[in-house]
N, C-alpha and C positions, 0 to 999 in steps of 0.2 A: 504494500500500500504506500502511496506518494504521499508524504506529509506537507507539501508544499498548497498553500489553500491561498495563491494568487489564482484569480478568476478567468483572467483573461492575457495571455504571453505574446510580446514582440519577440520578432524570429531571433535576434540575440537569448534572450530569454528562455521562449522555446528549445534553444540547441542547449544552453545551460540546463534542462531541465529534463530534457532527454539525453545529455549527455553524448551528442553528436555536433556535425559544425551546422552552423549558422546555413552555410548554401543547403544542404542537406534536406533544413526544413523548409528556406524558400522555394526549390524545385519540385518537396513533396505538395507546397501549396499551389502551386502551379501549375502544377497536373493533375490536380485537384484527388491525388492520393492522400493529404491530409484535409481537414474542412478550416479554411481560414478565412475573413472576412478582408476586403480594403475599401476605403470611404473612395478612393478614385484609383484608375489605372495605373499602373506602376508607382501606389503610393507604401506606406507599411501596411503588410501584414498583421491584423490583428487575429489570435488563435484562443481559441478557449481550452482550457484545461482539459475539458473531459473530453474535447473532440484531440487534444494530444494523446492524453490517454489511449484510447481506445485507439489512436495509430500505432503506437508503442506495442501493444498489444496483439497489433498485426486484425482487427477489427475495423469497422465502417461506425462513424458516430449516429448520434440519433439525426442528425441535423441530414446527412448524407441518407440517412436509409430514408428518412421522411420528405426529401426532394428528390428521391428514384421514383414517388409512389405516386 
């Protein structure tokens, strides 16, 4: 279990938090392999915890399975 209870991770953030680099989580955003959000095109990455999680974990978040449906 992750004890870190920030809500919402910049890809710096996200990579400290998954413990991989930085491009790593922008490319999974990208391809929309991880669910991250940006206020405009090529702006930051903003990532919620539990849609990291559940990347980590090699799973789809709730956000991801509920805009397939």
């Amino acid at each position: 279990m992750r004890l870190n209870t920030q809500l919402r991770f910049a890809t710096s953030q996200a990579a400290e938090y998954a413990a991989c680099h930085e491009q790593t989580i922008r490319k999974a955003c990208e391809s929309g392999e991880l669910h991250g959000g940006q206020r405009k095109p090529g702006g930051r990455w903003s990532i919620r915890r539990e849609c990291l999680d559940a990347w980590l974990d090699g799973a789809k978040c709730e956000h991801q399975i509920a805009g397939a449906a």
